[in-house]
LOLO-68984 format. One record per residue (C-alpha): residue number from 1; residue in one letter; x, y, z. Coordinates in pm, 1 decimal, always signed. Layout:
! residues N
<site nr="NUM" rest="A" u="X" v="Y" w="Z"/>
...
***
This chain:
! residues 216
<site nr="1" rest="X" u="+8252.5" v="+11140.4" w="+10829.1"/>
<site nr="2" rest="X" u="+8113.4" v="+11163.5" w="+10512.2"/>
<site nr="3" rest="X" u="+7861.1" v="+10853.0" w="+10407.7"/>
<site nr="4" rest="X" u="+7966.8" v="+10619.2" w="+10111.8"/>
<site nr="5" rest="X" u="+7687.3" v="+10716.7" w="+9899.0"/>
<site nr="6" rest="X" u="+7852.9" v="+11116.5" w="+9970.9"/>
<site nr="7" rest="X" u="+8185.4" v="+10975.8" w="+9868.8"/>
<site nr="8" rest="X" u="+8107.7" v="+10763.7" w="+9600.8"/>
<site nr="9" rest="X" u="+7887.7" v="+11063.6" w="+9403.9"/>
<site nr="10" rest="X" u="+8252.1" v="+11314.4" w="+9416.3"/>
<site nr="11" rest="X" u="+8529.5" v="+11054.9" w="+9569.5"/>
<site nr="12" rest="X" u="+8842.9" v="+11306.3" w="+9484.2"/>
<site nr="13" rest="X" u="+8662.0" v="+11609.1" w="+9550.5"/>
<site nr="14" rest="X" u="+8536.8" v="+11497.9" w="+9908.0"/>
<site nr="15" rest="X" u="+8833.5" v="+11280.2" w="+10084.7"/>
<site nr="16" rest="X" u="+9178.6" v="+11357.1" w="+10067.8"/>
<site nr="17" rest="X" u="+9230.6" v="+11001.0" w="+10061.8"/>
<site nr="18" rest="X" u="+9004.5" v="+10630.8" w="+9990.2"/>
<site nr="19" rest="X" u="+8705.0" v="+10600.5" w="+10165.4"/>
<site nr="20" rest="X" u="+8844.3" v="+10323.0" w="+10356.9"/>
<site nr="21" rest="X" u="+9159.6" v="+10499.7" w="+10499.5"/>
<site nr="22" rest="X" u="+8938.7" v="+10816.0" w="+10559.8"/>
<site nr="23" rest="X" u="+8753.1" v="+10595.2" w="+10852.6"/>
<site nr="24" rest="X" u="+9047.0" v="+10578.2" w="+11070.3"/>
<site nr="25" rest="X" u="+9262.6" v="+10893.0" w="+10961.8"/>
<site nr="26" rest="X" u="+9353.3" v="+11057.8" w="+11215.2"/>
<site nr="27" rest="X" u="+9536.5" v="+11404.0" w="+11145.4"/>
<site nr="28" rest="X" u="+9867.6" v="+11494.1" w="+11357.1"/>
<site nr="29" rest="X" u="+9861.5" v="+11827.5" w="+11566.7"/>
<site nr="30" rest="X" u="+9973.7" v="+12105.6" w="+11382.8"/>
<site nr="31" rest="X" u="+9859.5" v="+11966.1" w="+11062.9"/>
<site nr="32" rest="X" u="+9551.0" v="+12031.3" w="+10867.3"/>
<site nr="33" rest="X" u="+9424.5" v="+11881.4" w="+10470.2"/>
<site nr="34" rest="X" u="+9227.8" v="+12126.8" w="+10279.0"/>
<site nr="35" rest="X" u="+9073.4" v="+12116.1" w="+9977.6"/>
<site nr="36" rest="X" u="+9182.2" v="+12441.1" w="+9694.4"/>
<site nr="37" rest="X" u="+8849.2" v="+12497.8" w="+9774.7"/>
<site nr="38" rest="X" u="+8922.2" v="+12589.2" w="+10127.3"/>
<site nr="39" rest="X" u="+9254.7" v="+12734.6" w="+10066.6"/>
<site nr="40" rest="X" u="+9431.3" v="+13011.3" w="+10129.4"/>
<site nr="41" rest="X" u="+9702.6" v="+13195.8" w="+10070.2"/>
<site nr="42" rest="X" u="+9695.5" v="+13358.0" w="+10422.6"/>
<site nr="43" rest="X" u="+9770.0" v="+12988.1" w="+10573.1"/>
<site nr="44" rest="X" u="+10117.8" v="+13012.0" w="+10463.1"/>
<site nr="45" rest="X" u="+10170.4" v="+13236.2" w="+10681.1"/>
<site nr="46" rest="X" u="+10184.4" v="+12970.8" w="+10991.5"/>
<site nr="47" rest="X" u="+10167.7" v="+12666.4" w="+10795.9"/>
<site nr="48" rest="X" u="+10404.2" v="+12550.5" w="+10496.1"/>
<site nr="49" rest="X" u="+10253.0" v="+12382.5" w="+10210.6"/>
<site nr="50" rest="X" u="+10231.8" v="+12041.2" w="+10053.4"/>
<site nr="51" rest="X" u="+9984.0" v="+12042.2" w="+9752.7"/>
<site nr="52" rest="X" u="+9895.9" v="+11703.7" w="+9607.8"/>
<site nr="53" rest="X" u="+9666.4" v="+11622.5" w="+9325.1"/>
<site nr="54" rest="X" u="+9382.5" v="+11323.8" w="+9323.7"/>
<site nr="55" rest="X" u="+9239.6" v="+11171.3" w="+9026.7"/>
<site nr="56" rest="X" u="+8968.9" v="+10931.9" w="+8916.2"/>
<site nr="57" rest="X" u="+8919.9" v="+10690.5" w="+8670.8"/>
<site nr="58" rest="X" u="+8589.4" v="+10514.4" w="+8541.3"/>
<site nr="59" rest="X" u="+8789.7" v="+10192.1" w="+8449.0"/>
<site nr="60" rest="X" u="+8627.2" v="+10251.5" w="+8115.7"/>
<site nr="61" rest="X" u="+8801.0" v="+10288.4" w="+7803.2"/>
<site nr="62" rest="X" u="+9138.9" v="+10142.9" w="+7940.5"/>
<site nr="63" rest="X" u="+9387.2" v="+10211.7" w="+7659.9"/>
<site nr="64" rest="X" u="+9748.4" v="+10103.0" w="+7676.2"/>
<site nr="65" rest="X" u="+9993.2" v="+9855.4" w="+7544.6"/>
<site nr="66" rest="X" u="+10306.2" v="+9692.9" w="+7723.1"/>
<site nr="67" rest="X" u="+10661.7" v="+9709.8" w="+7560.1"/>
<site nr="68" rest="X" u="+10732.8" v="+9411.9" w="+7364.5"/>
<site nr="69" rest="X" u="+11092.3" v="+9366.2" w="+7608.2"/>
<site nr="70" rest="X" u="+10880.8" v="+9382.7" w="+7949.5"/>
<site nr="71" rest="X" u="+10675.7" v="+9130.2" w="+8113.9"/>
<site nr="72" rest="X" u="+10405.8" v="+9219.4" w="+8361.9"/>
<site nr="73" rest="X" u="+10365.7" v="+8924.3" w="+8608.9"/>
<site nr="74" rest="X" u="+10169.4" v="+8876.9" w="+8900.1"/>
<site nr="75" rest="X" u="+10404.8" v="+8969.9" w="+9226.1"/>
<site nr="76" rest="X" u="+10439.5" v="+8683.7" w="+9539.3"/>
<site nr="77" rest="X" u="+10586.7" v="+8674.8" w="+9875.1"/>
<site nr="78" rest="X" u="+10897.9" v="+8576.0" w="+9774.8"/>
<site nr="79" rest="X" u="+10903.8" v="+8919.8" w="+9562.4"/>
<site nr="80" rest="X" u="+10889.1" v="+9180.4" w="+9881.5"/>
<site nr="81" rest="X" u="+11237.8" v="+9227.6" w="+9889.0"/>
<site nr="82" rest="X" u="+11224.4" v="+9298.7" w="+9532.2"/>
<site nr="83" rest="X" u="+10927.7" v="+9563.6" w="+9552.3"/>
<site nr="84" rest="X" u="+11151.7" v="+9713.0" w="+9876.4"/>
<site nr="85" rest="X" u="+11453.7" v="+9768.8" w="+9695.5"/>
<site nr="86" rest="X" u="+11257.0" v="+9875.3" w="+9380.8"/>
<site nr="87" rest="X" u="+11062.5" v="+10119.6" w="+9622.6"/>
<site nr="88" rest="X" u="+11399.6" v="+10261.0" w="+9776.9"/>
<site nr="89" rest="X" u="+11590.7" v="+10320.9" w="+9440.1"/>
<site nr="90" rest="X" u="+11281.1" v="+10514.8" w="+9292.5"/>
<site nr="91" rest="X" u="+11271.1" v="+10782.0" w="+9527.1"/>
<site nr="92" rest="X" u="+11527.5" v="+11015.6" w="+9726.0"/>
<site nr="93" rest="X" u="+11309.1" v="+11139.7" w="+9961.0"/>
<site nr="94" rest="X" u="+11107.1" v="+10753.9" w="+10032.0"/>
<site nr="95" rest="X" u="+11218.9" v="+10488.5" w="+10227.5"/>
<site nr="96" rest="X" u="+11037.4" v="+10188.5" w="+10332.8"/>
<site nr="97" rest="X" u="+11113.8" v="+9851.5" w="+10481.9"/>
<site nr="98" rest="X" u="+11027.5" v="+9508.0" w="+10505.1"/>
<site nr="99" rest="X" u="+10777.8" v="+9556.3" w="+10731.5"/>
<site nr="100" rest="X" u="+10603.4" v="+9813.7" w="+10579.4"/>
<site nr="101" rest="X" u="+10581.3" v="+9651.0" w="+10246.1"/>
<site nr="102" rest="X" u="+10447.4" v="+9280.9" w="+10461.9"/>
<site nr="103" rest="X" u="+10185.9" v="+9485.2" w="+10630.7"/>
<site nr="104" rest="X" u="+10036.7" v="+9641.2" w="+10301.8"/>
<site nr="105" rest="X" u="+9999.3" v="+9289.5" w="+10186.7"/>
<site nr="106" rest="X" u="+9882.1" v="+9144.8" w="+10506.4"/>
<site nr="107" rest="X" u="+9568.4" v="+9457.3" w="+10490.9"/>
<site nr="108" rest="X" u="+9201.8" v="+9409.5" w="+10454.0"/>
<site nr="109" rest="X" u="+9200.2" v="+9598.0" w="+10059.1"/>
<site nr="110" rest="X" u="+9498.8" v="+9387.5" w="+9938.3"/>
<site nr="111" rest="X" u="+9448.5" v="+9206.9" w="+9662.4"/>
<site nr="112" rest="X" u="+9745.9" v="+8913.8" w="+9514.5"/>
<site nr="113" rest="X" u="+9622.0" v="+9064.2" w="+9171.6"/>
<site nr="114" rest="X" u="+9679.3" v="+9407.6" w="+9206.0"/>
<site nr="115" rest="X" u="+10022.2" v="+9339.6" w="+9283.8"/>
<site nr="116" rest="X" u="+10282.2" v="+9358.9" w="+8973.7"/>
<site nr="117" rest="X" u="+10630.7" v="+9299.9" w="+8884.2"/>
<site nr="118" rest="X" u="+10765.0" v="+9451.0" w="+8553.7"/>
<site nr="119" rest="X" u="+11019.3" v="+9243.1" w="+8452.8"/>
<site nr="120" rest="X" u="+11309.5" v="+9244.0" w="+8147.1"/>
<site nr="121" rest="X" u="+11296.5" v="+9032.7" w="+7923.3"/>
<site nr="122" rest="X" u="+11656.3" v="+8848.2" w="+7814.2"/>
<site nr="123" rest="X" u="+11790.4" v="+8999.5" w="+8180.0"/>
<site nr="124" rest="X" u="+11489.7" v="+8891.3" w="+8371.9"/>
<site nr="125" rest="X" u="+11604.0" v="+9180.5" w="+8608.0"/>
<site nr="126" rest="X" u="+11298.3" v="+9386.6" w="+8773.2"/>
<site nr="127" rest="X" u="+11240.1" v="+9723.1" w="+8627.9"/>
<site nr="128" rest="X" u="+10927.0" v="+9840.1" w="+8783.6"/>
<site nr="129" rest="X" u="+10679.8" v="+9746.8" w="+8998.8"/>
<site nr="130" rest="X" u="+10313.8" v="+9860.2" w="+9114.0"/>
<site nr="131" rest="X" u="+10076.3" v="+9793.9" w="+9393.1"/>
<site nr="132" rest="X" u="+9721.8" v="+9895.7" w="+9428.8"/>
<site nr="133" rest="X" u="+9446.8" v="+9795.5" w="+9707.9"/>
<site nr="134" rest="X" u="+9111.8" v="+9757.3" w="+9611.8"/>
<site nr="135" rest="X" u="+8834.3" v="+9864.3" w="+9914.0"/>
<site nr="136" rest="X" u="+8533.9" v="+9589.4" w="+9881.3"/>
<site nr="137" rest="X" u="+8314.7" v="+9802.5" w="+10070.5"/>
<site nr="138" rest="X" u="+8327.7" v="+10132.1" w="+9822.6"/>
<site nr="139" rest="X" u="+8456.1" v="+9901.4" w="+9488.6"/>
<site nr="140" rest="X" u="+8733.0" v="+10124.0" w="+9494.2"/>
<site nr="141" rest="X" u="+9067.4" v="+10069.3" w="+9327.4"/>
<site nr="142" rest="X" u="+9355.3" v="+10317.0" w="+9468.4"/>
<site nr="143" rest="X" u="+9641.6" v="+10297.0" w="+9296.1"/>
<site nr="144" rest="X" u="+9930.0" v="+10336.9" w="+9584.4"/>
<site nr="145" rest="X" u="+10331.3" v="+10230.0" w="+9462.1"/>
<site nr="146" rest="X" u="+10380.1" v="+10292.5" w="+9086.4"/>
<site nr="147" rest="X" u="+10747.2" v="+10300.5" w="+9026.1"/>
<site nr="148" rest="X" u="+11037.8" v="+10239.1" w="+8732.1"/>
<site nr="149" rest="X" u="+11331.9" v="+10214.2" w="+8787.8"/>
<site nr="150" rest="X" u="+11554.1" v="+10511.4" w="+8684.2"/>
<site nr="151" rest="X" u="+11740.0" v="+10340.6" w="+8412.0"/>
<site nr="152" rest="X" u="+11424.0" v="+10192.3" w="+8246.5"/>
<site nr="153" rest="X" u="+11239.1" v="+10525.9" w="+8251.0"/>
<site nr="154" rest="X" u="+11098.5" v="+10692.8" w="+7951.5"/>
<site nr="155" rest="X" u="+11019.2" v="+10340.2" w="+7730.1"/>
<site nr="156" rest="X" u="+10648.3" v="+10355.0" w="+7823.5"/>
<site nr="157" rest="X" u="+10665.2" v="+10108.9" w="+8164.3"/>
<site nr="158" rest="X" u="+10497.7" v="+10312.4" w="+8406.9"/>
<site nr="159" rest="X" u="+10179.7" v="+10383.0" w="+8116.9"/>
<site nr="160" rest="X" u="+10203.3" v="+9974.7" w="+8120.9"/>
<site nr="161" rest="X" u="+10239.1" v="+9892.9" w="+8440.8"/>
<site nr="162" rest="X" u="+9906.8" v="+10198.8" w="+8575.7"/>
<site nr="163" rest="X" u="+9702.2" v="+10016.3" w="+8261.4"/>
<site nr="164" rest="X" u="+9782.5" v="+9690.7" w="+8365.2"/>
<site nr="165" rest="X" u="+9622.9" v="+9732.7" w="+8689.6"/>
<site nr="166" rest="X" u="+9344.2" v="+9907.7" w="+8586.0"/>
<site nr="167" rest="X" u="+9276.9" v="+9629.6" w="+8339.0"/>
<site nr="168" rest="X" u="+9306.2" v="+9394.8" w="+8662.6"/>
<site nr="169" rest="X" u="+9105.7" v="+9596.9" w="+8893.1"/>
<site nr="170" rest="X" u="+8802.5" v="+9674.3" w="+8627.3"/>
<site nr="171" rest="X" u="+8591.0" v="+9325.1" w="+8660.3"/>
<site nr="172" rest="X" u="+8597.6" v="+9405.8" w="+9058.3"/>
<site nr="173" rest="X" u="+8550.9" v="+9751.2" w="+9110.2"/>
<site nr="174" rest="X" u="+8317.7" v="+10038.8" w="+9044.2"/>
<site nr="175" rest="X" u="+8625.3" v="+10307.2" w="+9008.8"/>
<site nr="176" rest="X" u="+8953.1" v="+10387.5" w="+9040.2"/>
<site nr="177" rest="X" u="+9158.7" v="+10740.9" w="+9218.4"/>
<site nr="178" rest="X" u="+9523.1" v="+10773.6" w="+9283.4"/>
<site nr="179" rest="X" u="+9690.4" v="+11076.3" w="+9450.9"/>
<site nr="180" rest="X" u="+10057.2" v="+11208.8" w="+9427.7"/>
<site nr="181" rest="X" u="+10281.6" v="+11478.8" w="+9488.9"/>
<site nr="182" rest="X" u="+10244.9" v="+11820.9" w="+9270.1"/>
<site nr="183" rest="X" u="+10571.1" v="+11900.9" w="+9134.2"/>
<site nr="184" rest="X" u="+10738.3" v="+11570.6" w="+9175.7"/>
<site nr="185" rest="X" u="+11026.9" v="+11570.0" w="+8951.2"/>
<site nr="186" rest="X" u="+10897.9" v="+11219.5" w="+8785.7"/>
<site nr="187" rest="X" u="+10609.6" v="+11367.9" w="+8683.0"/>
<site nr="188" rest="X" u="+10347.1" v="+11131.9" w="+8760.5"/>
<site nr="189" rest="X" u="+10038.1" v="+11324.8" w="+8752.6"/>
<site nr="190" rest="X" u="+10122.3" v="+11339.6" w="+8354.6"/>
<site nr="191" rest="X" u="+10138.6" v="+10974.9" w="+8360.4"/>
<site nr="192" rest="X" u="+9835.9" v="+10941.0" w="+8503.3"/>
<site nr="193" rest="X" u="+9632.3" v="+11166.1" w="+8323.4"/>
<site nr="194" rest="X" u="+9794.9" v="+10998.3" w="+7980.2"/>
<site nr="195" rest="X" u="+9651.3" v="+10666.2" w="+8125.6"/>
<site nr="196" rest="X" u="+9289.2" v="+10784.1" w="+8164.5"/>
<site nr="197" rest="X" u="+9274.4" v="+10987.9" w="+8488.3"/>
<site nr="198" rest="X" u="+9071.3" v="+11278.5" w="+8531.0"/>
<site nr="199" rest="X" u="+8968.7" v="+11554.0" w="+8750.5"/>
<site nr="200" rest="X" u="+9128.2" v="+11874.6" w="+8892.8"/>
<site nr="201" rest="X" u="+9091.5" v="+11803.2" w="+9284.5"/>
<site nr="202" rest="X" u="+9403.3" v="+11986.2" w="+9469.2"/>
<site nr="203" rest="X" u="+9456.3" v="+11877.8" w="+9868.1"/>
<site nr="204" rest="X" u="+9682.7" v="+12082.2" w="+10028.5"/>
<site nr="205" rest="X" u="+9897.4" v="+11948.7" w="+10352.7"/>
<site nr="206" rest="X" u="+9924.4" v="+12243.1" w="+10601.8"/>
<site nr="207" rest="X" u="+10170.4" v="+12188.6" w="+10872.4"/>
<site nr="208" rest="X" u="+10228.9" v="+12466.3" w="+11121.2"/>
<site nr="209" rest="X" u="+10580.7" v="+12636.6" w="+11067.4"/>
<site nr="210" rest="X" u="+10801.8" v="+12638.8" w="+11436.4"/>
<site nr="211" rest="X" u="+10764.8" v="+12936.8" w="+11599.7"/>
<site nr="212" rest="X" u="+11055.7" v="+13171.6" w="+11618.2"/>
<site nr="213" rest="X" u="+11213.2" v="+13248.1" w="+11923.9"/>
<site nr="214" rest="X" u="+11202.5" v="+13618.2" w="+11989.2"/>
<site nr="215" rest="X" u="+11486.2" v="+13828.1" w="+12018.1"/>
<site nr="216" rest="X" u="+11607.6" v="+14031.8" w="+12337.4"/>
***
C-alpha cells in the first residue's frame, strides 16, 4: 500500500480508486486493475476488458453557472428514495437500493454537503442529483453519483450540478478525482473534463474469460 504522501504527489496515476477505499480493496479472484501503463494487449487473451478513466481537479478556477429553471439544494434523509429512483432511471445497466444509498450516507467520508438535489423549478420535480464523499484523512473530494435524468439532459445540469460540488467541496479539501466508464454512452468523461478535470490516467478491469470446455 502506497503511503499518502505517494498518493497525494500522482493520486489518479497511482490508485485505481481514493486513497481511502484503496485501504480495504480487496480484488475478486480472477480479476486484476492495471494501469495503461501496465497493459497489454496479450491480457485479452484470458481476461476481457473494462477500461475506465480517472481524473483530477485542483478545485481551482471552478467555472460554471446553473440554469436559471433549476435549483441546486442541499439533499436530506427524507430525499433517499428520490436519489434511488433518480439512480435507477439514469442507467440500464445500474441498479441500487435503499440500502445501498443509506449506507453511503451512514460512511466515514460522507458529507450532508456534498449531497445535491437538482430540482425544477415551476414542477419542483427532481431532475438530477449528485453525491460525492470527501476523505478527511487525504482532503480528498471523489465525486461518486452524478446523474440527470434522461429528459432533462443536454440543458447544462450535469456541468451545474459537478461545479456545484466542487464549489462545496473546495473550502475543505486539498483536491478533487472522479472515475467513470470509457465509452459510456452519456459521455461523462466530456463532462468532466468541460468542468475542470484533467489528466490522462486509464485503469483497466481484467477479469479472466471462462474457460472453454474442450471438445471430444
Amino acid at each position: 500500500m502506497l503511503s499518502l504522501e505517494e498518493y497525494k504527489q500522482n493520486p489518479c496515476g497511482l490508485l485505481s480508486v481514493p486513497y481511502w477505499k484503496a485501504k480495504t480493496l480487496c480484488v475478486p479472484d480472477g480479476m486484476k486493475i492495471v494501469h495503461d501503463r501496465a497493459f497489454s494487449a496479450d491480457s485479452l487473451q484470458n481476461y476481457s476488458d473494462e477500461p475506465y478513466f480517472r481524473l483530477f481537479h485542483s478545485l481551482e478556477n471552478i467555472i460554471g453557472a446553473c440554469p436559471p429553471e433549476i435549483s441546486l439544494v442541499t439533499a436530506v434523509p427524507a430525499d433517499t428514495d428520490t436519489i434511488v429512483s433518480v439512480i435507477n432511471r439514469s442507467y440500464c445497466d445500474i441498479q441500487v437500493d435503499r440500502r445501498q444509498i443509506e449506507a453511503a450516507a451512514n460512511s466515514r467520508v460522507h458529507r450532508d454537503c456534498l449531497w445535491i438535489l437538482a430540482l425544477a423549478s415551476g414542477s419542483g420535480g427532481c431532475a438530477g442529483c449528485g453525491i460525492a464523499d470527501f476523505d478527511g484523512e487525504a482532503k480528498e473530494a471523489s465525486l461518486e453519483w452524478i446523474q440527470v435524468l434522461p429528459e432533462y439532459r443536454r440543458r447544462g445540469i450535469g456541468t451545474a450540478i459537478v461545479t456545484e460540488l466542487l464549489r462545496r467541496a473546495q473550502p475543505f479539501a486539498d483536491f478533487a478525482t472522479v472515475s467513470g466508464k470509457i465509452g459510456s454512452k452519456n459521455h461523462p468523461e466530456t463532462l468532466y473534463r468541460k468542468c475542470g478535470f484533467t489528466g490522462g490516467d486509464v485503469w483497466h478491469v481484467l477479469r479472466a474469460k471462462p474457460e472453454i470446455p474442450l471438445k471430444n
